[in-house]
mmJSON file of the N, C-alpha and C atoms, coordinates in Angstrom:
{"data_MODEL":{"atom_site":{
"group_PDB":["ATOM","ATOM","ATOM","ATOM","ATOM","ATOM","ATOM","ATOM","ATOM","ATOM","ATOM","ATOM","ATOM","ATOM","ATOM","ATOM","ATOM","ATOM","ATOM","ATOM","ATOM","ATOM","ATOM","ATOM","ATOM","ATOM","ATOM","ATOM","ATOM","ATOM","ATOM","ATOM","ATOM","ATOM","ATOM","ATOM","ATOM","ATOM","ATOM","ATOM","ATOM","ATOM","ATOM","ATOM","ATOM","ATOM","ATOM","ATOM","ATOM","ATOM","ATOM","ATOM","ATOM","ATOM","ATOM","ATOM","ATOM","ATOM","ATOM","ATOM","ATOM","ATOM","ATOM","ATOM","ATOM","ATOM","ATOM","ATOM","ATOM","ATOM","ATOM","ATOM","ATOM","ATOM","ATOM","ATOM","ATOM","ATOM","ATOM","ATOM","ATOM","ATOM","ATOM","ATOM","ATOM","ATOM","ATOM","ATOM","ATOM","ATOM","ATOM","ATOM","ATOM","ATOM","ATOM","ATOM","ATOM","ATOM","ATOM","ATOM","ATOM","ATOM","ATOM","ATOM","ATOM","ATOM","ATOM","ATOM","ATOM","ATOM","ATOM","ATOM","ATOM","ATOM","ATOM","ATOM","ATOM","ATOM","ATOM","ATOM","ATOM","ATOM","ATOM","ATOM","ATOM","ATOM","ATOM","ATOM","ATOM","ATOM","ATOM","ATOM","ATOM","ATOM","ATOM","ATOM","ATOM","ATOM","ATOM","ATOM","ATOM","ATOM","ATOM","ATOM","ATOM","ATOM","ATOM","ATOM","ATOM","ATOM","ATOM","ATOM","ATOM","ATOM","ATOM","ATOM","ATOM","ATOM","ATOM","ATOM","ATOM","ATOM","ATOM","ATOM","ATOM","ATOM","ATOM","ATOM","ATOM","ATOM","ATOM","ATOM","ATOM","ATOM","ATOM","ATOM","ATOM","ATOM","ATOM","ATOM","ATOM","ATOM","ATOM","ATOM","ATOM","ATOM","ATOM","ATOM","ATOM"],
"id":[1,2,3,4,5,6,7,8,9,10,11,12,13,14,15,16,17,18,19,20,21,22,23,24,25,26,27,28,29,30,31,32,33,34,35,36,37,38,39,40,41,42,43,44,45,46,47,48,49,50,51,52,53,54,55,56,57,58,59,60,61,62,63,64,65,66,67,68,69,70,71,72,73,74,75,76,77,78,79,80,81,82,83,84,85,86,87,88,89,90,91,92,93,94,95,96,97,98,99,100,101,102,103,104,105,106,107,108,109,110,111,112,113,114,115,116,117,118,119,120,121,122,123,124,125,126,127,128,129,130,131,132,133,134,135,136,137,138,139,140,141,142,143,144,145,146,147,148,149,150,151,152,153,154,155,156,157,158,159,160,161,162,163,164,165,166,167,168,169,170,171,172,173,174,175,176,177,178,179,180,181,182,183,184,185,186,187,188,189],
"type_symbol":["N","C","C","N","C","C","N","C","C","N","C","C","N","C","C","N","C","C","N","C","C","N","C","C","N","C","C","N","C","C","N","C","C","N","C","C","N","C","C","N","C","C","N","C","C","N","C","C","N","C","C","N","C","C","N","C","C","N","C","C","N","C","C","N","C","C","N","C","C","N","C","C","N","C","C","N","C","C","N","C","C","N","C","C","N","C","C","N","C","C","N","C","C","N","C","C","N","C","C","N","C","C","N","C","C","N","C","C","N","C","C","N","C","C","N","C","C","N","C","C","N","C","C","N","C","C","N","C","C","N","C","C","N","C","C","N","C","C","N","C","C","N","C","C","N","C","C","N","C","C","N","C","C","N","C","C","N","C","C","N","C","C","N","C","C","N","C","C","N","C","C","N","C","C","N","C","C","N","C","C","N","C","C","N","C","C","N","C","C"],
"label_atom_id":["N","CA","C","N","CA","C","N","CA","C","N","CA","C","N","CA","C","N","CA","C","N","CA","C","N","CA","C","N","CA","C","N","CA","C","N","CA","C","N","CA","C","N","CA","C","N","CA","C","N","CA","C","N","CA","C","N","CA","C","N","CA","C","N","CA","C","N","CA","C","N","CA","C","N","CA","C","N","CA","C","N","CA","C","N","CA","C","N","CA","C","N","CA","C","N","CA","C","N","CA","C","N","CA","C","N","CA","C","N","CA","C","N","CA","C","N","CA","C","N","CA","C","N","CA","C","N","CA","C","N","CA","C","N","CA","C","N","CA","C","N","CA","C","N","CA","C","N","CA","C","N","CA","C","N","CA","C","N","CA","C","N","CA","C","N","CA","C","N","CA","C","N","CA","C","N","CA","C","N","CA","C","N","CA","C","N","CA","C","N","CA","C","N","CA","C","N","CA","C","N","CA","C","N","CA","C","N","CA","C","N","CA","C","N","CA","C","N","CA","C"],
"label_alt_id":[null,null,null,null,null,null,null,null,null,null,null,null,null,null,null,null,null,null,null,null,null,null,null,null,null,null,null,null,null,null,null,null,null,null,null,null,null,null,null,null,null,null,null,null,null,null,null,null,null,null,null,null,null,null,null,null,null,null,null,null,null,null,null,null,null,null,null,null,null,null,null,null,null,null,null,null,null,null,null,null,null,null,null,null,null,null,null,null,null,null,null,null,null,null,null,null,null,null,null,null,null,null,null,null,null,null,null,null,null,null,null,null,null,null,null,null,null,null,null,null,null,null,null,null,null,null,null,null,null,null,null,null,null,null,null,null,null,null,null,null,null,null,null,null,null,null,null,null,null,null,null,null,null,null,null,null,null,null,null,null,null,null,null,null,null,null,null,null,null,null,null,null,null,null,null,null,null,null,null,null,null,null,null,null,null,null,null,null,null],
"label_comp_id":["UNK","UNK","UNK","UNK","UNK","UNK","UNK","UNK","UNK","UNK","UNK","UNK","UNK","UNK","UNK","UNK","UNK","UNK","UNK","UNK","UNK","UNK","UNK","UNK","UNK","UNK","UNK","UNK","UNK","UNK","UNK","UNK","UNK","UNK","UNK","UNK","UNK","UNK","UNK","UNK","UNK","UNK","UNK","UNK","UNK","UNK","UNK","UNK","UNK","UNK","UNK","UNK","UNK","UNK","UNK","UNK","UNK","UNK","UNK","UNK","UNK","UNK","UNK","UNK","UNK","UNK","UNK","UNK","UNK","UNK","UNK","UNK","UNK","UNK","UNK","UNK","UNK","UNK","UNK","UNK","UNK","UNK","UNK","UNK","UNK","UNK","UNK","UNK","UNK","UNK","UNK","UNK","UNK","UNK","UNK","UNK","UNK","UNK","UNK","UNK","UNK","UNK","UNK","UNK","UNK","UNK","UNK","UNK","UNK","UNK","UNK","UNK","UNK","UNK","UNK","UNK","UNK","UNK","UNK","UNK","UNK","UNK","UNK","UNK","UNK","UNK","UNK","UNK","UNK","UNK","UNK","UNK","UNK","UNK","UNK","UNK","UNK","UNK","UNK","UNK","UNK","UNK","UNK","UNK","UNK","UNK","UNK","UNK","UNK","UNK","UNK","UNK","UNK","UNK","UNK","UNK","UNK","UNK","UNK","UNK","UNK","UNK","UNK","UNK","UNK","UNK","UNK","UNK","UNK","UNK","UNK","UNK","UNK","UNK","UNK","UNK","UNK","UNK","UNK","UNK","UNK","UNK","UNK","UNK","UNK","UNK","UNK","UNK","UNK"],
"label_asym_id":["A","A","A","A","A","A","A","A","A","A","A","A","A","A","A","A","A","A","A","A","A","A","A","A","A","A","A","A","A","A","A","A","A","A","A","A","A","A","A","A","A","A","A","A","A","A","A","A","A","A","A","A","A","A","A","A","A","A","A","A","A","A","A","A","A","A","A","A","A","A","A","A","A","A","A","A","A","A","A","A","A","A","A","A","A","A","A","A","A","A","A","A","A","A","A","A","A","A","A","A","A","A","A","A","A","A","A","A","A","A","A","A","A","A","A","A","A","A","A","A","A","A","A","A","A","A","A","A","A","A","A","A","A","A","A","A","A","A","A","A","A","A","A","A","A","A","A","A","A","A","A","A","A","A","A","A","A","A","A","A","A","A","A","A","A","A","A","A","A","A","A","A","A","A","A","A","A","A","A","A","A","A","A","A","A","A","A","A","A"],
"label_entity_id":["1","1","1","1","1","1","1","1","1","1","1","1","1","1","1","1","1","1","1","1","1","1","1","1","1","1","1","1","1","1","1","1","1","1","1","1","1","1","1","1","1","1","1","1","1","1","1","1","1","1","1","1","1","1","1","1","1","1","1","1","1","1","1","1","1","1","1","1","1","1","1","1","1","1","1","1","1","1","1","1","1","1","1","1","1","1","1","1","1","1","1","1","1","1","1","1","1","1","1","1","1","1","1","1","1","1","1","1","1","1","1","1","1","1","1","1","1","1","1","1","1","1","1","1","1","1","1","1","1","1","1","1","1","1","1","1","1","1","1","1","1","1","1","1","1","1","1","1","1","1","1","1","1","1","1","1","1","1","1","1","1","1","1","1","1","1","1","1","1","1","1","1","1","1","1","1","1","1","1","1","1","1","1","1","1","1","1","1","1"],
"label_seq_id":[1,1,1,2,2,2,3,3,3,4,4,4,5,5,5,6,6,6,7,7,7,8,8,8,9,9,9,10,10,10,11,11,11,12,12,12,13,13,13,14,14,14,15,15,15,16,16,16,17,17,17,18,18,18,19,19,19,20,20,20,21,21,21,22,22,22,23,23,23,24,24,24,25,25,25,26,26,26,27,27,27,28,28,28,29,29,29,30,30,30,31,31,31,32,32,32,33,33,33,34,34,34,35,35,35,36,36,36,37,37,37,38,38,38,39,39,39,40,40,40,41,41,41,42,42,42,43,43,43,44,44,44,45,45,45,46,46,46,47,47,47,48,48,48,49,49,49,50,50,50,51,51,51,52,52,52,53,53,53,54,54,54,55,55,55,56,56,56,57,57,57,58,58,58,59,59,59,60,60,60,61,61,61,62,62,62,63,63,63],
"pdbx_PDB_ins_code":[null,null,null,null,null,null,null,null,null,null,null,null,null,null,null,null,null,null,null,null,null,null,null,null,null,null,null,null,null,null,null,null,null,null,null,null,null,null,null,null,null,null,null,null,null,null,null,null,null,null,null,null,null,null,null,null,null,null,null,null,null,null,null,null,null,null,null,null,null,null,null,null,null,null,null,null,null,null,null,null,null,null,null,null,null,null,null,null,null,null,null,null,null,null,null,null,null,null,null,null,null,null,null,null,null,null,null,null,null,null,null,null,null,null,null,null,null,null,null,null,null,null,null,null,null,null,null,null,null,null,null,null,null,null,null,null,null,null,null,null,null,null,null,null,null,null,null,null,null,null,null,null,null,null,null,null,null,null,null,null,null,null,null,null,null,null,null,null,null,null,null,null,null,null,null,null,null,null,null,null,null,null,null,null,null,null,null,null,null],
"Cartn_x":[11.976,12.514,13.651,13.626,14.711,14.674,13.831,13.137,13.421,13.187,13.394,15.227,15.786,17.16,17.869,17.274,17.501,17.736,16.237,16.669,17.074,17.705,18.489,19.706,20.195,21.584,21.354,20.799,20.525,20.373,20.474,20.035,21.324,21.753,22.796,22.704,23.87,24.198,23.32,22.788,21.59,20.14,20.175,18.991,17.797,16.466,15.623,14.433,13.613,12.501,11.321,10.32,8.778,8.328,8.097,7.49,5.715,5.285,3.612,2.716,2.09,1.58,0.352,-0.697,-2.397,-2.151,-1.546,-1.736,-1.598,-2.932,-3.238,-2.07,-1.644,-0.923,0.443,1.297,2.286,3.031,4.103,5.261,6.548,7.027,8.265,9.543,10.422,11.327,12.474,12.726,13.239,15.203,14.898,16.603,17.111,16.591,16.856,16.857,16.966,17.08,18.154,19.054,19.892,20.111,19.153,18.955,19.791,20.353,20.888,19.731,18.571,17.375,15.906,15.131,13.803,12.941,11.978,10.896,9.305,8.382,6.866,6.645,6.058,5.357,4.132,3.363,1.712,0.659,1.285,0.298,0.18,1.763,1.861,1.563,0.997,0.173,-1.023,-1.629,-3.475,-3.833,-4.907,-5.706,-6.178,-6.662,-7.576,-8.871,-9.861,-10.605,-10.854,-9.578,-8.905,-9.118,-8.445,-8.386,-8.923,-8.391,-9.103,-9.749,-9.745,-10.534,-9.568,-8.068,-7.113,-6.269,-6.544,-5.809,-4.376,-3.267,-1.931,-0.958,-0.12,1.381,2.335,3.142,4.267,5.618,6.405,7.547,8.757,9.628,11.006,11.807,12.484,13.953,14.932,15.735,17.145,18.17,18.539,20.236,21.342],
"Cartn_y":[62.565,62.804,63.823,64.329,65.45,65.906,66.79,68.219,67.382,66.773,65.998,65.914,65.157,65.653,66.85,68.107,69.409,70.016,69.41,69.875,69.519,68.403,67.573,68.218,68.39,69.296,70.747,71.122,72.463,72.058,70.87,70.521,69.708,70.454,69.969,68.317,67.719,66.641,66.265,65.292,64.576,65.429,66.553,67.084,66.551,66.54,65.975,66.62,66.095,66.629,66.0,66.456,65.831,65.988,64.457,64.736,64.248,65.054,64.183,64.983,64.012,63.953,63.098,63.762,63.198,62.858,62.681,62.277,60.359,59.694,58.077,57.298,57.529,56.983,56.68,57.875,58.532,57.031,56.617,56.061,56.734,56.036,57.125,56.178,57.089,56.529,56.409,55.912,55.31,55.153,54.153,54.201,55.285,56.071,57.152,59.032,58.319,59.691,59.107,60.087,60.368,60.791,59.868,60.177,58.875,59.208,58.241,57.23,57.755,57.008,57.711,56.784,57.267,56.205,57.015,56.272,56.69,56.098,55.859,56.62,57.661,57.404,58.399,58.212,57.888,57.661,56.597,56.637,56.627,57.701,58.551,59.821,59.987,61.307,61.192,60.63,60.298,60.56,61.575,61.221,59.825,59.554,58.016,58.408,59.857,59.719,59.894,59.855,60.085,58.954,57.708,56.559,56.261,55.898,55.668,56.887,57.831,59.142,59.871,59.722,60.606,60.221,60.294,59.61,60.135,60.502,60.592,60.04,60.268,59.469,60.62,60.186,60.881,60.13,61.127,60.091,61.233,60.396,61.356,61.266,61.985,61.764,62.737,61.701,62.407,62.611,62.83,63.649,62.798],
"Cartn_z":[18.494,19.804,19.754,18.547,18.565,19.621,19.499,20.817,22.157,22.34,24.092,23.862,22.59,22.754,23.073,22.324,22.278,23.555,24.339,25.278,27.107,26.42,27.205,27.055,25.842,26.225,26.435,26.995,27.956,29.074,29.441,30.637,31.631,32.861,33.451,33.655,33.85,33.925,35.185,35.574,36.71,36.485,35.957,35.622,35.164,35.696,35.116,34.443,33.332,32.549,32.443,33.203,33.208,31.749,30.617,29.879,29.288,29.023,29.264,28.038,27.265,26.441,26.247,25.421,25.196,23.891,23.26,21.865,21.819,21.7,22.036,21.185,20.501,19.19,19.854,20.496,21.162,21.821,21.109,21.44,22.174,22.731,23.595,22.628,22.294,21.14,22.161,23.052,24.306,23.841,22.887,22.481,21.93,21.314,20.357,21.32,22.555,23.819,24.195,24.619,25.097,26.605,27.076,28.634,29.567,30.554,31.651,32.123,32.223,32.494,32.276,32.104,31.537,32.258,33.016,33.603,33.458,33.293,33.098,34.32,34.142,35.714,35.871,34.227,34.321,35.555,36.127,37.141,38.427,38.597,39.58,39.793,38.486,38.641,38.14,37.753,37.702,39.142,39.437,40.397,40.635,41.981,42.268,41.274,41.774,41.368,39.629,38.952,37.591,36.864,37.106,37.111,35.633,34.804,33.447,32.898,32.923,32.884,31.79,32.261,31.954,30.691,29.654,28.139,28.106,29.013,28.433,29.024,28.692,29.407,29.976,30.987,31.677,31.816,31.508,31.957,32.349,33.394,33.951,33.914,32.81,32.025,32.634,33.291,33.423,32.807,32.614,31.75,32.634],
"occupancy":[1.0,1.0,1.0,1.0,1.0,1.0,1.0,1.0,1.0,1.0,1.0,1.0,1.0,1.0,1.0,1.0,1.0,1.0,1.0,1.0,1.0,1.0,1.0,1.0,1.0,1.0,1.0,1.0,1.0,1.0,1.0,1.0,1.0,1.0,1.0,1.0,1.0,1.0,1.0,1.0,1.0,1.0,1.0,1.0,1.0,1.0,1.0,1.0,1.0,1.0,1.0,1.0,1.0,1.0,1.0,1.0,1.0,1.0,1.0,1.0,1.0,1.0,1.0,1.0,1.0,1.0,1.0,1.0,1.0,1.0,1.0,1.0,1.0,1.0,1.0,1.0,1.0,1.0,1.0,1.0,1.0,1.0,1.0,1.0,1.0,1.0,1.0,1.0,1.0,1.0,1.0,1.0,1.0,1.0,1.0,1.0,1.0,1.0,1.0,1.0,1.0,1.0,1.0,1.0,1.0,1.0,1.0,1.0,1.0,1.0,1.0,1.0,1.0,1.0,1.0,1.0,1.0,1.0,1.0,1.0,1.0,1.0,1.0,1.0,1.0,1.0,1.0,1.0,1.0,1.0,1.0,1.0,1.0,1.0,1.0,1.0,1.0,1.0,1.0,1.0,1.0,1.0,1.0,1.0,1.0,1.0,1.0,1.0,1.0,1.0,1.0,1.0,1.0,1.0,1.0,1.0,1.0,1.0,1.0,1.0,1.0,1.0,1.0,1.0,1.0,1.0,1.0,1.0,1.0,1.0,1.0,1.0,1.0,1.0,1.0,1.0,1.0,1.0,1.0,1.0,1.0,1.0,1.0,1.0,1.0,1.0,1.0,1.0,1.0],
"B_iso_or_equiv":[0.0,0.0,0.0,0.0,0.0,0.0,0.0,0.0,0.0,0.0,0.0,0.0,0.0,0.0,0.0,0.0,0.0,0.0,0.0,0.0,0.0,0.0,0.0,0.0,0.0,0.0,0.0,0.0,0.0,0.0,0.0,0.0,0.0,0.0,0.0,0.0,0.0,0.0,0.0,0.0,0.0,0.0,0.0,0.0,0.0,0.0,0.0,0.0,0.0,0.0,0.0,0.0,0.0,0.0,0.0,0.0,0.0,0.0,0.0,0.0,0.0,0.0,0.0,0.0,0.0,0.0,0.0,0.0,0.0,0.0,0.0,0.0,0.0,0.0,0.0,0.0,0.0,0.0,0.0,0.0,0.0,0.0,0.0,0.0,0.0,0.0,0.0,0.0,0.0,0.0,0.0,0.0,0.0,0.0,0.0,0.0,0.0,0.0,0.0,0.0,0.0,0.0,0.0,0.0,0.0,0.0,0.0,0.0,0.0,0.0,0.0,0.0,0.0,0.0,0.0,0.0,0.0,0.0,0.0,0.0,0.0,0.0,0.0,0.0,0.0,0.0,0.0,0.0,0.0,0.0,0.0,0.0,0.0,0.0,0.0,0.0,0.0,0.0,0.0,0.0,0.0,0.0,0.0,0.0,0.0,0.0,0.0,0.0,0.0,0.0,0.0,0.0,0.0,0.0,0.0,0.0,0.0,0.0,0.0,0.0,0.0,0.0,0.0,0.0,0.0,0.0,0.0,0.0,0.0,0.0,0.0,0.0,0.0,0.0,0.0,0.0,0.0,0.0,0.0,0.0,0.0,0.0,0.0,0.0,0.0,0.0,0.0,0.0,0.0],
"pdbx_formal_charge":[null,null,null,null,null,null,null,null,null,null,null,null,null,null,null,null,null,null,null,null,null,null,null,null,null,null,null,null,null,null,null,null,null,null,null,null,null,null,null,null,null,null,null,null,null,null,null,null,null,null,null,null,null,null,null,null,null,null,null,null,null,null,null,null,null,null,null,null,null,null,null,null,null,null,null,null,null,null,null,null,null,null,null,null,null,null,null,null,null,null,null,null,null,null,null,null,null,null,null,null,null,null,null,null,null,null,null,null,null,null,null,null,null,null,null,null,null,null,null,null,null,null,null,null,null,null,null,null,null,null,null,null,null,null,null,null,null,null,null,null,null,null,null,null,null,null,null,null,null,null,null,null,null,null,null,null,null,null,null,null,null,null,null,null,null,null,null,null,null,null,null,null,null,null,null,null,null,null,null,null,null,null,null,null,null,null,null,null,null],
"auth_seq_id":[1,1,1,2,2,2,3,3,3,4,4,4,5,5,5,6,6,6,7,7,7,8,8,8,9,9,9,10,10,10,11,11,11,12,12,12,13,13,13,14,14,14,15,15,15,16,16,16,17,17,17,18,18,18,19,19,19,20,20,20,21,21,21,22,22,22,23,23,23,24,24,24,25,25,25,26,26,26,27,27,27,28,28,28,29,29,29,30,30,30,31,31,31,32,32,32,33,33,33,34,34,34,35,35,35,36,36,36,37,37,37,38,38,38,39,39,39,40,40,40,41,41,41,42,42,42,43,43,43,44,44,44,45,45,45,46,46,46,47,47,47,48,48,48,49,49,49,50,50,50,51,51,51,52,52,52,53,53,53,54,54,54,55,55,55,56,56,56,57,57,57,58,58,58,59,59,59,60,60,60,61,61,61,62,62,62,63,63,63],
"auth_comp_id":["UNK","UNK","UNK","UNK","UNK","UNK","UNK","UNK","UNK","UNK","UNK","UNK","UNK","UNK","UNK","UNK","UNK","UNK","UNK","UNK","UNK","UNK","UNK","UNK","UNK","UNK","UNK","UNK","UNK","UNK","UNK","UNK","UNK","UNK","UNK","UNK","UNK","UNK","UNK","UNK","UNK","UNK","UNK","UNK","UNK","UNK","UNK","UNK","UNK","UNK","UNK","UNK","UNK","UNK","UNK","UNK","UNK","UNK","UNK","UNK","UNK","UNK","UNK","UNK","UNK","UNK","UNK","UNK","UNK","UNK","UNK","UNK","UNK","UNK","UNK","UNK","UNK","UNK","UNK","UNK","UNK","UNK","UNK","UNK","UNK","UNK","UNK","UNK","UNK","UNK","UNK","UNK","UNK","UNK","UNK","UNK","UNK","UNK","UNK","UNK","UNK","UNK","UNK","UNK","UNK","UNK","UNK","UNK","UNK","UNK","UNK","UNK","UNK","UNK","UNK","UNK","UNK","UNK","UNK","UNK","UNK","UNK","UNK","UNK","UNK","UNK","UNK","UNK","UNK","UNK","UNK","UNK","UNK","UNK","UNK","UNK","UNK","UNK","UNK","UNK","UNK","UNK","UNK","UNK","UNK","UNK","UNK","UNK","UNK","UNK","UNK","UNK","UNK","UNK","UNK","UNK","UNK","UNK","UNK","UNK","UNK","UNK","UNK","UNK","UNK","UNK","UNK","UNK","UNK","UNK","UNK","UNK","UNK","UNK","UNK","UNK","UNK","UNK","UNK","UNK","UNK","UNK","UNK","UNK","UNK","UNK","UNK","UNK","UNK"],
"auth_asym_id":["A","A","A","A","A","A","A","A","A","A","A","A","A","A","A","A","A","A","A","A","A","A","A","A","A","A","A","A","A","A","A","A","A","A","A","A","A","A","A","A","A","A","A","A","A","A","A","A","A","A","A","A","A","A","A","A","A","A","A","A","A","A","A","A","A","A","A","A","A","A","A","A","A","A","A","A","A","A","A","A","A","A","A","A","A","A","A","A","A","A","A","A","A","A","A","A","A","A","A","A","A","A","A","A","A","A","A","A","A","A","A","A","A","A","A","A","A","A","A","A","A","A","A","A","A","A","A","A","A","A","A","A","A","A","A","A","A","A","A","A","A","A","A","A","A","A","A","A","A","A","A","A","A","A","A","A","A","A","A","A","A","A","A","A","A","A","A","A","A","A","A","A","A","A","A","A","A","A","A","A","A","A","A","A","A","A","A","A","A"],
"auth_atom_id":["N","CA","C","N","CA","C","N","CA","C","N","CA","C","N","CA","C","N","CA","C","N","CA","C","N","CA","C","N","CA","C","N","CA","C","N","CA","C","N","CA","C","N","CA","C","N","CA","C","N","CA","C","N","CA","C","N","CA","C","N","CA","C","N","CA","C","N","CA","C","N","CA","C","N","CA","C","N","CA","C","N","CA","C","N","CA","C","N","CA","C","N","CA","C","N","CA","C","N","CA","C","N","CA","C","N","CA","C","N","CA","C","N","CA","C","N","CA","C","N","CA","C","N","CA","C","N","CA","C","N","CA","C","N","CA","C","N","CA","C","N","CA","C","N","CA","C","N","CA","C","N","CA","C","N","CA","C","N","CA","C","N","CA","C","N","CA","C","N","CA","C","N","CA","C","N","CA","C","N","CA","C","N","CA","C","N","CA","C","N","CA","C","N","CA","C","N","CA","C","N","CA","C","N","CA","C","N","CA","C","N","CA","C","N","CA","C","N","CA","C"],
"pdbx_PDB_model_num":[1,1,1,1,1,1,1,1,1,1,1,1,1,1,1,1,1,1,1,1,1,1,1,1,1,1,1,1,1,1,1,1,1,1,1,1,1,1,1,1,1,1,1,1,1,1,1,1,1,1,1,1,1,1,1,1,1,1,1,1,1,1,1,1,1,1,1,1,1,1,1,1,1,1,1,1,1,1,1,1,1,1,1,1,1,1,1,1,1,1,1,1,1,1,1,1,1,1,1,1,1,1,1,1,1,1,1,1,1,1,1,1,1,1,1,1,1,1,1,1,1,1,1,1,1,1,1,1,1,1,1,1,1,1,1,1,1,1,1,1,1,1,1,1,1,1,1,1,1,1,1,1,1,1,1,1,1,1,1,1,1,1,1,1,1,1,1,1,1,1,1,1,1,1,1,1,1,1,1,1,1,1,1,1,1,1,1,1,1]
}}}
């Protein structure tokens, strides 16, 4: 989670970063960010007609 650290400090204070990834394995190292908050939100962006279709994760990290 370096890189998501990295570039969190380029990133103004309340600033936020859409991050999303296909790799199935893919853990989000959650304590080890340096974010004010971090949220899932996978399946607010799947299409309906997507629905199980779509193998990755999203999430929206603020600074």
């Amino acid at each position: 989670m370096d890189i998501l650290n990295k570039v969190l400090l380029a990133t103004k204070k309340g600033g936020m970063i859409i991050f999303s990834n296909n790799y199935r394995k893919f853990e989000l190292d959650t304590p080890n960010i340096a974010a004010s908050s971090i949220r899932d939100i996978t399946k607010q962006t799947i299409p309906f007609d997507f629905e199980g279709k779509i193998i990755r994760k999203c999430y929206k990290i603020i600074k």
